[in-house]
C-alpha positions, 0 to 999 in steps of 0.5 A: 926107422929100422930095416923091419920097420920100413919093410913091413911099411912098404910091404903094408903098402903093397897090400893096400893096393893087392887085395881082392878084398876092400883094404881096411875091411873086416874081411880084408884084414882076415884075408891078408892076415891068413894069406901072410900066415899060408904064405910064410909057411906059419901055417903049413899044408893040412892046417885046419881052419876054424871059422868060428875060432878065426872070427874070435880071433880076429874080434869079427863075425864069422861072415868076412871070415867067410869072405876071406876064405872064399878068396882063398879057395879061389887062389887055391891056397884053402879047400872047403868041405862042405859040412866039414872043415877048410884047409890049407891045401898043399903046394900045386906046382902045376899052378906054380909053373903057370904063375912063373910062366906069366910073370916071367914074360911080364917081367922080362918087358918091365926090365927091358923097358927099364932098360931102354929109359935110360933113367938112373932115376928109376932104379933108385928105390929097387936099389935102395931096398937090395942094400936092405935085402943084403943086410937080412941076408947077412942076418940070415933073416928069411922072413925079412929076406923074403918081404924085402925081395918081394918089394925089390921085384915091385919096385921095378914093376912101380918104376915102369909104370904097371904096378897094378900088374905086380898086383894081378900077379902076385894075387895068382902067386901063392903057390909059387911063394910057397915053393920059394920060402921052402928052398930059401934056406938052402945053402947059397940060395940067399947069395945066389938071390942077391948075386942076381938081382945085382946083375939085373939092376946093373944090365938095366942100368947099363941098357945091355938088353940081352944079359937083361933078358939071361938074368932075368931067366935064369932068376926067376927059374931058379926055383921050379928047377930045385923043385924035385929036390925041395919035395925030396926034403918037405914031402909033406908039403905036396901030395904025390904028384906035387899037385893039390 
């Protein structure tokens, strides 16, 4: 199995479970292909979103493209007009600071519970898939670079025991992963990505419970501290105030 084969499994995987919509649905592949799309940037901010060309595309009616669109609105990621169009919003870095915030007190408690297993064990997969993750980087592959870090932060959330909250929160997330694939192509953003996961997984693994704490922090506030320079590079992502 080659490295994009495995991630796209696991990234497949992942989705089974994070859907808010029935995976293996007619509504549920829509959505989690839309979702993908908005995410990866494939479809930017302002992209107008045809129900009737989306349900010919997907070979389904137009009432699961509804369905998918209406989970969308709901995480902010499409606006509907009603009478008029849908589209895709731009990035709300008010609803991004909001996400990071919850996910970075959940996160701190799945790495310092890791930390006090004891359990080499454990971190097997997540260091399985930052070996992955380097070889994208080397590759400078962005998409596969981005799957992979996805799983690597899953991973650990799997090893603890509360994947389902990896699931509440990366529902709440498409702002912030907008953001995210924005500012990965700057210069050393990769190696800095890398450089910390490997300080991450090394604290845990070495039970050092306060440098646990400090990269995790300064991981996850990497990007909405680079937000004023990723809006001065895309304006056309975010509206005036950076708020959709």
């Amino acid at each position: 199995m080659t490295v994009s084969s495995l991630s796209e499994a696991l990234v497949k995987a992942s989705d089974e479970l994070s859907g808010p919509i029935q995976h293996g649905s007619a509504a549920g592949r829509v959505y989690s292909r839309l979702r993908r799309l908005i995410i990866s940037l494939d479809m930017p901010p302002d992209t107008v979103l045809s129900r009737a060309d989306l349900a010919k595309e997907h070979g389904v009616s137009q009432s699961p493209v509804r369905e998918a669109i209406q989970e969308l609105e709901k995480e902010g990621l499409v606006v509907s007009y009603p009478q008029s169009k849908t589209l895709v919003t731009r990035i709300d870095i008010a609803r991004a600071r909001e996400t990071q915030f919850l996910r970075l007190g959940v996160e701190l408690e799945v790495a310092k519970t890791l930390a006090k297993a004891r359990d080499p064990e454990l971190l097997l997969p997540t260091v399985r898939i930052l070996k992955l993750q380097k070889m994208a980087g080397e590759d400078r592959d962005i998409p596969e670079f981005t799957s992979l870090d996805r799983l690597f932060h899953l991973s650990l959330f799997q090893a603890a025991g509360v994947a389902s909250l990896w699931h509440l929160i990366a529902g709440r997330s498409g702002h912030i992963d907008r953001l995210r694939r924005l500012n990965l192509p700057d210069p050393g953003k990769m190696a800095n990505v890398l450089d910390l996961h490997e300080k991450i997984l090394t604290a845990i693994s070495e039970s050092r419970l306060e440098d646990v704490e400090d990269h995790v922090r300064t991981h996850l506030s990497g990007t909405l501290a680079s937000v004023p320079a990723i809006m001065k590079l895309h304006p056309e992502f975010f509206n005036d105030t950076g708020v959709s």
